[in-house]
PDBQT receptor file of N, H, CA, C and O in Angstrom, charges set to zero:
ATOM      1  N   UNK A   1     216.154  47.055 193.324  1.00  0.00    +0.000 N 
ATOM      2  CA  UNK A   1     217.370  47.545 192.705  1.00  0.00    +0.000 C 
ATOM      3  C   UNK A   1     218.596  46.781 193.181  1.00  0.00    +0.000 C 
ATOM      4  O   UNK A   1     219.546  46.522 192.441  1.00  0.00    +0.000 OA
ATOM      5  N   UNK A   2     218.513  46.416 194.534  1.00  0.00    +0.000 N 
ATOM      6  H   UNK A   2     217.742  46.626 195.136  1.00  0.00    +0.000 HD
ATOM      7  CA  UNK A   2     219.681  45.417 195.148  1.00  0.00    +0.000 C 
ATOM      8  C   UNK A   2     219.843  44.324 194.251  1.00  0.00    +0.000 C 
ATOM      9  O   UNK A   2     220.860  44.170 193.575  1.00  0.00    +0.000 OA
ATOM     10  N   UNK A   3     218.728  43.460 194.231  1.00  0.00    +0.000 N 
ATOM     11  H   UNK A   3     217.902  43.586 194.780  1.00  0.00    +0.000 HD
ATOM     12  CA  UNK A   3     218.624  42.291 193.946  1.00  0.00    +0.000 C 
ATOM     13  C   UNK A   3     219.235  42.257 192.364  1.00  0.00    +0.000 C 
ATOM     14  O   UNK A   3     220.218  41.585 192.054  1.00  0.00    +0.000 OA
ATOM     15  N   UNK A   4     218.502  43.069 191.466  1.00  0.00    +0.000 N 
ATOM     16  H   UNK A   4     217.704  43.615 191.718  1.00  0.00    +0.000 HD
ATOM     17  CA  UNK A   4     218.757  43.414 190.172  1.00  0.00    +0.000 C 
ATOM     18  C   UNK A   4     220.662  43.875 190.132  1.00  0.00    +0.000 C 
ATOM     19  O   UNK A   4     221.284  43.223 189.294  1.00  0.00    +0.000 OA
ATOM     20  N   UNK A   5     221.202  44.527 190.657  1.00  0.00    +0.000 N 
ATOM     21  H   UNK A   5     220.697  45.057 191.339  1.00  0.00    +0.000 HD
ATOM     22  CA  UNK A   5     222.404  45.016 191.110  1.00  0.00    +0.000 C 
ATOM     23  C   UNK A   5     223.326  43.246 191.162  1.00  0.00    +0.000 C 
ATOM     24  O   UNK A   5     224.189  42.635 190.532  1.00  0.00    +0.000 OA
ATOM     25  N   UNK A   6     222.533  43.086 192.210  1.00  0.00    +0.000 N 
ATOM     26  H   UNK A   6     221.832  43.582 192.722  1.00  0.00    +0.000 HD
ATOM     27  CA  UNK A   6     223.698  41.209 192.670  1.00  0.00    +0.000 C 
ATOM     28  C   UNK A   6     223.446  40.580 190.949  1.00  0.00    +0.000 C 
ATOM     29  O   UNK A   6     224.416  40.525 190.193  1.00  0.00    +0.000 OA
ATOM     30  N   UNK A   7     222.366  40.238 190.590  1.00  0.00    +0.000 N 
ATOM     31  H   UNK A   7     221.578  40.283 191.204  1.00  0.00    +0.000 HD
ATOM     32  CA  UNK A   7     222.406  39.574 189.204  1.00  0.00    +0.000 C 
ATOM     33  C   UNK A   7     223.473  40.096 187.838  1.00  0.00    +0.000 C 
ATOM     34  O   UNK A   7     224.137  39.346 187.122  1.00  0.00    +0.000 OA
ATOM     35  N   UNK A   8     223.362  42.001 187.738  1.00  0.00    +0.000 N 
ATOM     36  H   UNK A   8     222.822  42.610 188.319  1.00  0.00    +0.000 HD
ATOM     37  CA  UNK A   8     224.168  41.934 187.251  1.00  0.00    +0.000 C 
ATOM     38  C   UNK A   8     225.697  42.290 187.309  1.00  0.00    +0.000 C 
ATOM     39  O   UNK A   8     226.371  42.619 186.333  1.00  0.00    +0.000 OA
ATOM     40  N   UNK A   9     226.073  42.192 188.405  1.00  0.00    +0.000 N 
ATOM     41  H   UNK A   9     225.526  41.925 189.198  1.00  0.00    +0.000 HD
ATOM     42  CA  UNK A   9     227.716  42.117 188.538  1.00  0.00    +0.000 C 
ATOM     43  C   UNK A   9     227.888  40.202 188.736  1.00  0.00    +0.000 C 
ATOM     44  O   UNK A   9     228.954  39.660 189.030  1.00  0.00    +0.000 OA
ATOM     45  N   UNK A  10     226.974  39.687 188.565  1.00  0.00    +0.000 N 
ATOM     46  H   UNK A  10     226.109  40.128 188.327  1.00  0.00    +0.000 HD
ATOM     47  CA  UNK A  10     227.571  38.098 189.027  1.00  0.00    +0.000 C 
ATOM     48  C   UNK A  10     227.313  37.550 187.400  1.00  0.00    +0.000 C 
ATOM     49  O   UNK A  10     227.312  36.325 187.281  1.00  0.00    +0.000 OA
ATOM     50  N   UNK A  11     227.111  38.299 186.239  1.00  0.00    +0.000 N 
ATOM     51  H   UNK A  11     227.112  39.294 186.335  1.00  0.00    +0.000 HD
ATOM     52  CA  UNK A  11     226.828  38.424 184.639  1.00  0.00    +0.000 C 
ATOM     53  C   UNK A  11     228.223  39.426 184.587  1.00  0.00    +0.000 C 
ATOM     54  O   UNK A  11     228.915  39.690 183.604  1.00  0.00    +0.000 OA
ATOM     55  N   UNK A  12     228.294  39.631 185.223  1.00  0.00    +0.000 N 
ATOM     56  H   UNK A  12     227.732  39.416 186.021  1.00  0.00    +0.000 HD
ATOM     57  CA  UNK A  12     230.121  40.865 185.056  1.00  0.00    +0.000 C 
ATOM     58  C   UNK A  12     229.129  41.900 183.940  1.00  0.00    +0.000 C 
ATOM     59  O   UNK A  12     229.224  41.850 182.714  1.00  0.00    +0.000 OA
ATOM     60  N   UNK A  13     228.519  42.492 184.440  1.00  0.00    +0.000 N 
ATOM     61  H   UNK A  13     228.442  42.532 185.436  1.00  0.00    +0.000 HD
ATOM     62  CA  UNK A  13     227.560  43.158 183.514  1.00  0.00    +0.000 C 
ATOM     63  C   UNK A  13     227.952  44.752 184.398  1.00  0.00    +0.000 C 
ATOM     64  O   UNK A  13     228.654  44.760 185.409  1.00  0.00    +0.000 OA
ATOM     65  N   UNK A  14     227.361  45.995 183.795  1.00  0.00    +0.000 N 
ATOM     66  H   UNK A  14     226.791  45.989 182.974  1.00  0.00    +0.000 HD
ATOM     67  CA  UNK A  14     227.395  47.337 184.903  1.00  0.00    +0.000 C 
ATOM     68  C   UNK A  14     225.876  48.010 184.671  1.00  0.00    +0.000 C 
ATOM     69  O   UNK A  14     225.333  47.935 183.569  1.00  0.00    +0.000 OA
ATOM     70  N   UNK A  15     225.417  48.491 185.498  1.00  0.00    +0.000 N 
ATOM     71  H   UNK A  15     225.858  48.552 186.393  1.00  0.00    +0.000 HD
ATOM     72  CA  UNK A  15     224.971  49.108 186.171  1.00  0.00    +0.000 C 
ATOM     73  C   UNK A  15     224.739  50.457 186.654  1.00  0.00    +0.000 C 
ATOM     74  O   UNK A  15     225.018  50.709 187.826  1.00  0.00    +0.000 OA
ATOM     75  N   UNK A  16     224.135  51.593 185.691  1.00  0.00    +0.000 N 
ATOM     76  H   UNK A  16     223.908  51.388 184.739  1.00  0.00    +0.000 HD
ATOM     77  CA  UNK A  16     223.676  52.567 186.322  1.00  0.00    +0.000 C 
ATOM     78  C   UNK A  16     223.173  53.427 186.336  1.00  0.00    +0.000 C 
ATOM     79  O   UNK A  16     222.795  53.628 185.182  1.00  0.00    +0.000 OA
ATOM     80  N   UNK A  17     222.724  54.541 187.247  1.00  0.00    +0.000 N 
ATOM     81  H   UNK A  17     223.031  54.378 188.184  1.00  0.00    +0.000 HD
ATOM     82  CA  UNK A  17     221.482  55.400 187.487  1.00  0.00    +0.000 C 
ATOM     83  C   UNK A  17     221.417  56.308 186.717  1.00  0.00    +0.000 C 
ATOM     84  O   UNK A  17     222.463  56.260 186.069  1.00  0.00    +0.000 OA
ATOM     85  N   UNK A  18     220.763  57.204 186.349  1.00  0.00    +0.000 N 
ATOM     86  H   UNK A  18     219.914  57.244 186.875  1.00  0.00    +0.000 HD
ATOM     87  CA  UNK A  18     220.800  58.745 186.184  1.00  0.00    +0.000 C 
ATOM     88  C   UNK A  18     219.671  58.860 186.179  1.00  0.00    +0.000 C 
ATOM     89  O   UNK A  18     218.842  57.962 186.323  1.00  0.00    +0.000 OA
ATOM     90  N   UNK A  19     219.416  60.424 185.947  1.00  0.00    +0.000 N 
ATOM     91  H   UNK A  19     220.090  61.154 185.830  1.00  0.00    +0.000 HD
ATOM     92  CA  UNK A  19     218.451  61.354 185.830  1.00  0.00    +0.000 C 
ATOM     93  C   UNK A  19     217.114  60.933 187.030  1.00  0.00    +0.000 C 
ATOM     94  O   UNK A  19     215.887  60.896 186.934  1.00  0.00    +0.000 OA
ATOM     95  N   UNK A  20     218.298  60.601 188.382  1.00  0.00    +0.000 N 
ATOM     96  H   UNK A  20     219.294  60.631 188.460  1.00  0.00    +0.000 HD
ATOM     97  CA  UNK A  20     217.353  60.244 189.612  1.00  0.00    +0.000 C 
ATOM     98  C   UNK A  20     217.023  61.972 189.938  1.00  0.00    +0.000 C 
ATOM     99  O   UNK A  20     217.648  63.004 189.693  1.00  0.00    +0.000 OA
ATOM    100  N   UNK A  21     215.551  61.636 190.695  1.00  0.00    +0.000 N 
ATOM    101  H   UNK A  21     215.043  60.798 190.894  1.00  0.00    +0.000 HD
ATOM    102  CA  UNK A  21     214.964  63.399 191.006  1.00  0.00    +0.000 C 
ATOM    103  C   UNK A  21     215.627  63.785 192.314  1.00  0.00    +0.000 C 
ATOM    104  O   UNK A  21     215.817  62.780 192.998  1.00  0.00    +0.000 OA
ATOM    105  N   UNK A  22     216.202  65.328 193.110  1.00  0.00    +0.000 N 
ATOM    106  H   UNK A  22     216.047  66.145 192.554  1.00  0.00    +0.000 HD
ATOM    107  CA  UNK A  22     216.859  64.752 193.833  1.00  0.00    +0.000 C 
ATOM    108  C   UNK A  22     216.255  64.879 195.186  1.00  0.00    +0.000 C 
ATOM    109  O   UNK A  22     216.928  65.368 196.093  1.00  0.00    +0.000 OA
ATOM    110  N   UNK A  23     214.885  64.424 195.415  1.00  0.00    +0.000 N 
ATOM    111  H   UNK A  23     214.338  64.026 194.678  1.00  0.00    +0.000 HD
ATOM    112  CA  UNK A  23     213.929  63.588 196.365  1.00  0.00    +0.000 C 
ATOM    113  C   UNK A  23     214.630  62.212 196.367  1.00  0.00    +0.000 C 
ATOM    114  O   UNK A  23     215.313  61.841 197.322  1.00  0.00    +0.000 OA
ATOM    115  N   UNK A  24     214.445  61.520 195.330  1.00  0.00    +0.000 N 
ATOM    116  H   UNK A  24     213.891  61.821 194.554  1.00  0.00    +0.000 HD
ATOM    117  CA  UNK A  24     214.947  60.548 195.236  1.00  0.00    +0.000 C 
ATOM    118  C   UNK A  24     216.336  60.164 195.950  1.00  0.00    +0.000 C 
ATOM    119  O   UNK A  24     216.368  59.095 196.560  1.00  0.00    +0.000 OA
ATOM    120  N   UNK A  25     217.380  60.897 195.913  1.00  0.00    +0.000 N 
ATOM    121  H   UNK A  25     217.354  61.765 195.417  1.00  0.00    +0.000 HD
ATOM    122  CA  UNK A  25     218.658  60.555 195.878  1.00  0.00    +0.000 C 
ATOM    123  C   UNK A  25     218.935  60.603 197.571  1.00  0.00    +0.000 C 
ATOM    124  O   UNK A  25     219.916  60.051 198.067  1.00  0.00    +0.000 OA
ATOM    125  N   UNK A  26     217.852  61.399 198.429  1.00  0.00    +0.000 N 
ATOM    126  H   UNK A  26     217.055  61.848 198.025  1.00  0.00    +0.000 HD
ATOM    127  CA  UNK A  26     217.529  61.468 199.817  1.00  0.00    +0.000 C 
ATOM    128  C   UNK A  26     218.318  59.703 200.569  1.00  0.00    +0.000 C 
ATOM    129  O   UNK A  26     219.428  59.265 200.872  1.00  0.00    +0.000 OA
ATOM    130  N   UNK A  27     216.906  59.245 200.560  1.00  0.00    +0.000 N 
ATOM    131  H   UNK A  27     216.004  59.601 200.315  1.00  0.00    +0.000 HD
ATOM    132  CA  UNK A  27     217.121  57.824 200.769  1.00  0.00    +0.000 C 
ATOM    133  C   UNK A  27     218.455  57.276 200.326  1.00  0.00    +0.000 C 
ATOM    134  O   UNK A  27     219.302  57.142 201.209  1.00  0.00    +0.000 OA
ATOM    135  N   UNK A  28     218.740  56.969 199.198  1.00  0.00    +0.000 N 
ATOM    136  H   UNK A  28     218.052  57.078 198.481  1.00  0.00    +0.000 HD
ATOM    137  CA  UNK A  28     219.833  56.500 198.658  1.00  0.00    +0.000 C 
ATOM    138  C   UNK A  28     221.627  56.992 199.658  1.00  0.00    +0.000 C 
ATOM    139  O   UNK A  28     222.530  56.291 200.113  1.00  0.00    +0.000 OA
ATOM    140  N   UNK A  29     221.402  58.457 199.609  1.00  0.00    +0.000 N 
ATOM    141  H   UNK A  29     220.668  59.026 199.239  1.00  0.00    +0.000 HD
ATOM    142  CA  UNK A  29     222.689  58.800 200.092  1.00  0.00    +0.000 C 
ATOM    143  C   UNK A  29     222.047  58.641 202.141  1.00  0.00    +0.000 C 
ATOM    144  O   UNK A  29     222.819  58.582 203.097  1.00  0.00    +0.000 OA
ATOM    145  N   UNK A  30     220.832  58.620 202.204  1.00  0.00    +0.000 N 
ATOM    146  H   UNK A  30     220.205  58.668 201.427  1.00  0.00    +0.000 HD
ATOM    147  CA  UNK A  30     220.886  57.932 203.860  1.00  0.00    +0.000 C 
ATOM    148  C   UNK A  30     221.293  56.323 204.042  1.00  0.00    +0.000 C 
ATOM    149  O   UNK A  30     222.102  55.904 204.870  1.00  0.00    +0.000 OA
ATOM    150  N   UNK A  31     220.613  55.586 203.161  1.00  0.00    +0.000 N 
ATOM    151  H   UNK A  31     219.956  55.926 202.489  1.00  0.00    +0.000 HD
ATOM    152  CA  UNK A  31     221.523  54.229 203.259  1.00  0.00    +0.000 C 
ATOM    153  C   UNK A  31     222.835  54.277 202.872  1.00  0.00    +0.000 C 
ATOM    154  O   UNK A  31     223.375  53.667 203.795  1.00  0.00    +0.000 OA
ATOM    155  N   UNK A  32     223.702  54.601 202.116  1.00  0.00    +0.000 N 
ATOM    156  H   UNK A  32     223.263  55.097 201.367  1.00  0.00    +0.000 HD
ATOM    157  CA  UNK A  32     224.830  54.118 202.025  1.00  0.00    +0.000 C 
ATOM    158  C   UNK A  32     224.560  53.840 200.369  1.00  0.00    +0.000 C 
ATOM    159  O   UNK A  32     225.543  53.620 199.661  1.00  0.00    +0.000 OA
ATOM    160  N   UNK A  33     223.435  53.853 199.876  1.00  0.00    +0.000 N 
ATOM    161  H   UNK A  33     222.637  54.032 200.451  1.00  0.00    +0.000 HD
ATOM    162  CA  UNK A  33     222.946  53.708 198.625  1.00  0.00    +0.000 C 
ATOM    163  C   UNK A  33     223.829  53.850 197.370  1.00  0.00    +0.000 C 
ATOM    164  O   UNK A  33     224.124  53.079 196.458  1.00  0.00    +0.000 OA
ATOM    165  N   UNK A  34     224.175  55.273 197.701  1.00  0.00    +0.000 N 
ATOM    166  H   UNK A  34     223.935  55.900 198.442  1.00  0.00    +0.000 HD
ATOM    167  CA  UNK A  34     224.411  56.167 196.773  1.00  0.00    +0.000 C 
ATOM    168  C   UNK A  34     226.228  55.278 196.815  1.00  0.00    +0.000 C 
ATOM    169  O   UNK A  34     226.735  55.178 195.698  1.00  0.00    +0.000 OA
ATOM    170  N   UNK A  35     226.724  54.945 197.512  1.00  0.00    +0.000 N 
ATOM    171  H   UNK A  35     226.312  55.026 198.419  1.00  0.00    +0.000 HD
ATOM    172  CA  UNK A  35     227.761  54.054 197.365  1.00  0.00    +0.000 C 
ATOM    173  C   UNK A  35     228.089  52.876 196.371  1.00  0.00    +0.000 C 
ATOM    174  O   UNK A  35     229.122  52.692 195.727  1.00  0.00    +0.000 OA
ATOM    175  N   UNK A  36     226.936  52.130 196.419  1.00  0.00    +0.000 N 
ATOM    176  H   UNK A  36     226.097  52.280 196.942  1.00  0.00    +0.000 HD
ATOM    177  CA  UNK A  36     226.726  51.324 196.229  1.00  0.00    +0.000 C 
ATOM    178  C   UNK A  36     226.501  51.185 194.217  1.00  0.00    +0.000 C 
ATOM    179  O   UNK A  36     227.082  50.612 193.295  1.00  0.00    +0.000 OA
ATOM    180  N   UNK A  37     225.124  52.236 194.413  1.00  0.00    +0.000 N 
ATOM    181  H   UNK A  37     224.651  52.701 195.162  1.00  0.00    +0.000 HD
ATOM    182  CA  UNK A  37     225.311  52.238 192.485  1.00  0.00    +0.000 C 
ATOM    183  C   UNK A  37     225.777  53.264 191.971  1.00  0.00    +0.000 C 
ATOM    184  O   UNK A  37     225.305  54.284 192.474  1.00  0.00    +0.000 OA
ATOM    185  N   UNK A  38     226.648  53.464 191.024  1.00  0.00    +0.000 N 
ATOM    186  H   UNK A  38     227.031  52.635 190.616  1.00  0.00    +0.000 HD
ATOM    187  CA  UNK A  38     226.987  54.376 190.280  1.00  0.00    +0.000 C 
ATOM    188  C   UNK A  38     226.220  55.117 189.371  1.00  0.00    +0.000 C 
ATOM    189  O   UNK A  38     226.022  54.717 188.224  1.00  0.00    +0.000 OA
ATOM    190  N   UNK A  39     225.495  56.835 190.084  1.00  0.00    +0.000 N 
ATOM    191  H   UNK A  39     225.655  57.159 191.017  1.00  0.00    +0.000 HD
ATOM    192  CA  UNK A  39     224.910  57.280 189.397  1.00  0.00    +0.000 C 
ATOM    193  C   UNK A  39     225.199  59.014 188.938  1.00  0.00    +0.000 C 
ATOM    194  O   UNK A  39     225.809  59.993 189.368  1.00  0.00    +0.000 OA
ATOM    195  N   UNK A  40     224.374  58.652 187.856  1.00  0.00    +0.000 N 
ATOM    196  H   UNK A  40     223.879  57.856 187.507  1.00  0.00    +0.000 HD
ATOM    197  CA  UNK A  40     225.041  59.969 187.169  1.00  0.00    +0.000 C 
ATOM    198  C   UNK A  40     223.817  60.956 186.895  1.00  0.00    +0.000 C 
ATOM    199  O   UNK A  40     222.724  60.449 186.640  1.00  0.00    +0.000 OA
ATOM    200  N   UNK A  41     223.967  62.480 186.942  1.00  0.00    +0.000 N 
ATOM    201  H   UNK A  41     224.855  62.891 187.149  1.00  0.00    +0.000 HD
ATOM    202  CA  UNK A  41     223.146  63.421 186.731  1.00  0.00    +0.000 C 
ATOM    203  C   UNK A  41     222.257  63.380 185.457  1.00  0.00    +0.000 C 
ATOM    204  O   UNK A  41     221.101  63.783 185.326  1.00  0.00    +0.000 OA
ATOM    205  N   UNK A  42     223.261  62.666 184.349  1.00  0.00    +0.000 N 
ATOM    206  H   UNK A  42     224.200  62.339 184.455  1.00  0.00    +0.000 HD
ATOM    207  CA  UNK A  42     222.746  62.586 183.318  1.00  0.00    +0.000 C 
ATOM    208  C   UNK A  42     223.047  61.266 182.419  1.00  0.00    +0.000 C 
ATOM    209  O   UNK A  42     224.019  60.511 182.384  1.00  0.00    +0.000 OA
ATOM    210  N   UNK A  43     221.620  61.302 181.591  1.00  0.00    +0.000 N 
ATOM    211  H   UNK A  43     220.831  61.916 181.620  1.00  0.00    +0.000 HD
ATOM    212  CA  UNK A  43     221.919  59.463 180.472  1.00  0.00    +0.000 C 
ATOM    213  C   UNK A  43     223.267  60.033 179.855  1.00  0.00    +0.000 C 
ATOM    214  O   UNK A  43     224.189  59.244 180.059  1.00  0.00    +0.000 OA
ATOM    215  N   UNK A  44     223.561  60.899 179.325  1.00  0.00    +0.000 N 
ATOM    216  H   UNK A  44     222.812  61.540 179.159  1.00  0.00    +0.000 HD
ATOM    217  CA  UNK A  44     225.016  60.585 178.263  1.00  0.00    +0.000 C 
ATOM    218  C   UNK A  44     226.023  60.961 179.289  1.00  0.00    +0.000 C 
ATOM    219  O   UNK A  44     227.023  60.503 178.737  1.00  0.00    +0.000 OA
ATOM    220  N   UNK A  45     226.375  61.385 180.203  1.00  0.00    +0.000 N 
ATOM    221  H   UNK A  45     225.563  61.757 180.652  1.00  0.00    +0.000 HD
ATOM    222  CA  UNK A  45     228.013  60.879 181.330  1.00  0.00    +0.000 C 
ATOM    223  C   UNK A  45     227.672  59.241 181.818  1.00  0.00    +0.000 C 
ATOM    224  O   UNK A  45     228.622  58.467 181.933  1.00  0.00    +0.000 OA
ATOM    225  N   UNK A  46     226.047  58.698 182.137  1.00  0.00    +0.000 N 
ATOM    226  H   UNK A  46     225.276  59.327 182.043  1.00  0.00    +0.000 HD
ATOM    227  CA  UNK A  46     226.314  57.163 182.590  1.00  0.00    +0.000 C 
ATOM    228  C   UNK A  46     226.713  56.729 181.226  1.00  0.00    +0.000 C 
ATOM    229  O   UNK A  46     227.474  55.762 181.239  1.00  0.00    +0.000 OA
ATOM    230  N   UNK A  47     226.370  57.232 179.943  1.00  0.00    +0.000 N 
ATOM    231  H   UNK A  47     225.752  58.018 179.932  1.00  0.00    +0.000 HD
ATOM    232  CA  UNK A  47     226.590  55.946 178.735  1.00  0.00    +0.000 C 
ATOM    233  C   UNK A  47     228.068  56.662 178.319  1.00  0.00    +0.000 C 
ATOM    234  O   UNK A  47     228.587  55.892 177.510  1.00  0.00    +0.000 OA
ATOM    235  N   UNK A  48     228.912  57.774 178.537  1.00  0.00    +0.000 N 
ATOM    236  H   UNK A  48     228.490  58.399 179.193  1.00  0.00    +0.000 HD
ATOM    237  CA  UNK A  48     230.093  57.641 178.245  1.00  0.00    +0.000 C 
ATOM    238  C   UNK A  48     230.897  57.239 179.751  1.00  0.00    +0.000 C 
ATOM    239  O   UNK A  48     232.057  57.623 179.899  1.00  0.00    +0.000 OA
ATOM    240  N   UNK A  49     230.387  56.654 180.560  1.00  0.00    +0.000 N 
ATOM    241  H   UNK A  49     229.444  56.342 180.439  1.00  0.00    +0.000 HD
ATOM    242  CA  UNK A  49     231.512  55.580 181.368  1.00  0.00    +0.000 C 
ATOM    243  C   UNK A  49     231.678  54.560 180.827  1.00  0.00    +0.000 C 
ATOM    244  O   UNK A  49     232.872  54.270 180.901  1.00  0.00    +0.000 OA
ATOM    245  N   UNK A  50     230.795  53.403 180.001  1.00  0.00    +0.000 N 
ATOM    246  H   UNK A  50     229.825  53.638 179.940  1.00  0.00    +0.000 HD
ATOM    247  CA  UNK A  50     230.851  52.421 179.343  1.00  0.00    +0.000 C 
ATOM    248  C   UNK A  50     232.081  52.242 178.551  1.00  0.00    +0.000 C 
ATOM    249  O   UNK A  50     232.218  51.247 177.840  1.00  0.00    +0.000 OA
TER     250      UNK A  50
């Protein structure tokens, strides 16, 4: 997801999550993760940030 992340902001492209389980979101907000990508509870609030 990093790697994929660097490719597309260096495409000036965006990037982001939703409908992560929230097992999932564990990890993420222990790294610093959850900083990093912009994610949303749900597909239509990530596709009305666009």
């Amino acid at each position: 997801l990093v790697s994929l992340k660097r490719r597309v902001d260096a495409a000036k492209g965006k990037l982001k999550l939703c409908c992560i389980h929230p097992d999932l979101l564990v990890p993420f907000k222990l790294t610093g993760l959850d900083k990093v990508f912009e994610i949303h509870a749900e597909e239509q609030a990530a596709l009305n940030k666009y």
